[in-house]
C-alpha positions, 0 to 999 in steps of 0.5 A: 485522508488521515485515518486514526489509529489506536494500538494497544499494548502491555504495561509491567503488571501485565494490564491491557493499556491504550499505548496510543491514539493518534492520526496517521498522516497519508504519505502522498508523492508527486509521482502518482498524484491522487494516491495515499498512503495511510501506513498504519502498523509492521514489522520486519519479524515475528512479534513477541507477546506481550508487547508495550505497543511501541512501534517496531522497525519497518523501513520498507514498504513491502515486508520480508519473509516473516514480516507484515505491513498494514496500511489504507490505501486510497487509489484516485479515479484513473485519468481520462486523457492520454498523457504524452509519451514518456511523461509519468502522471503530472510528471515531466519526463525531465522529473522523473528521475527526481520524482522516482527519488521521493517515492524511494524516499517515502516508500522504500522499495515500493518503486523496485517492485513496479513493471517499467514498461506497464506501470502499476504492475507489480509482483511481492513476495507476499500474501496481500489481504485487500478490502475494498472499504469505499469506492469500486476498483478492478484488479487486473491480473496476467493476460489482462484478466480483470475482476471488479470489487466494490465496497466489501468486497475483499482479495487475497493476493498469492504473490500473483502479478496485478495492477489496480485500475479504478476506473470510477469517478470517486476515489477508491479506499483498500484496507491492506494487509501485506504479509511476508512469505518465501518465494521458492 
């Protein structure tokens, strides 16, 4: 699902202008099929004001310290039969290493973040503010701790280690915003 996006920003006399409205294509990869990336806006450092609201540098898909991202997420319903032994979601096992490198591709250091052996499970350097704009979706966290968030519904992730599960019939749409914080 493609979302629209509209930033503003400052011209020379100091007015407040429409910098650009436009559709943000959701990146998608063949490793995780179903699930979409609509990468909305980020930077890798602390924005300085005022701005023309021309797009700042964020290669990665997580931010730094200082940093911020701000995306839309759509996760699919979870699939429900069991996937043969080695095998990633509609991914041969003689693919994975191909697949892998399109997720670095598209989302860089997305892939370095995620648990090998219980995939979906990660843990980021950031404070995560997620709200749940359509669709339900449970938020699993250490020693398989689970909370269900449905439409309106909103977390903010310290850091922690979780996974997402959507284990409804529609797909689930999160507005996420990711900001970069120091782990000591």
């Amino acid at each position: 699902m493609a979302n629209r996006r509209v930033v503003t920003g400052t011209d020379a006399s100091g007015k407040a202008v429409i910098a650009s409205n436009e559709e943000i294509e959701p990146v998608t990869v063949s490793l995780m099929p179903g699930l979409e990336f609509g990468l909305a806006w980020g930077a890798d450092d602390t924005v300085t004001l005022p701005t023309d609201g021309a797009s700042a540098n964020a290669p990665a898909y997580f931010p730094p310290e200082r940093g911020f991202r701000f995306a839309f997420v759509t996760i699919p319903p979870e699939p429900r039969s069991e996937r043969p032994e080695g095998d990633s979601p509609g991914i041969p096992a003689s693919q994975t290493s191909e697949a892998m490198g399109e997720v670095e591709d598209k989302l860089p250091g997305l892939i370095a973040h995620i648990e090998p052996d219980h995939p979906g499970m990660h843990t980021t350097d950031t404070i995560d503010f997620d709200v749940v704009l359509s669709g339900e979706i449970w938020l699993e966290l250490d020693d398989g701790a689970e909370v269900k968030l449905e439409t309106g519904d909103c977390v903010v992730q310290n850091g922690t280690r979780h996974s997402w599960h959507n284990r409804a019939s529609e797909p689930c749409i999160l507005a996420v915003a990711l900001v970069g914080a120091r782990r000591t």
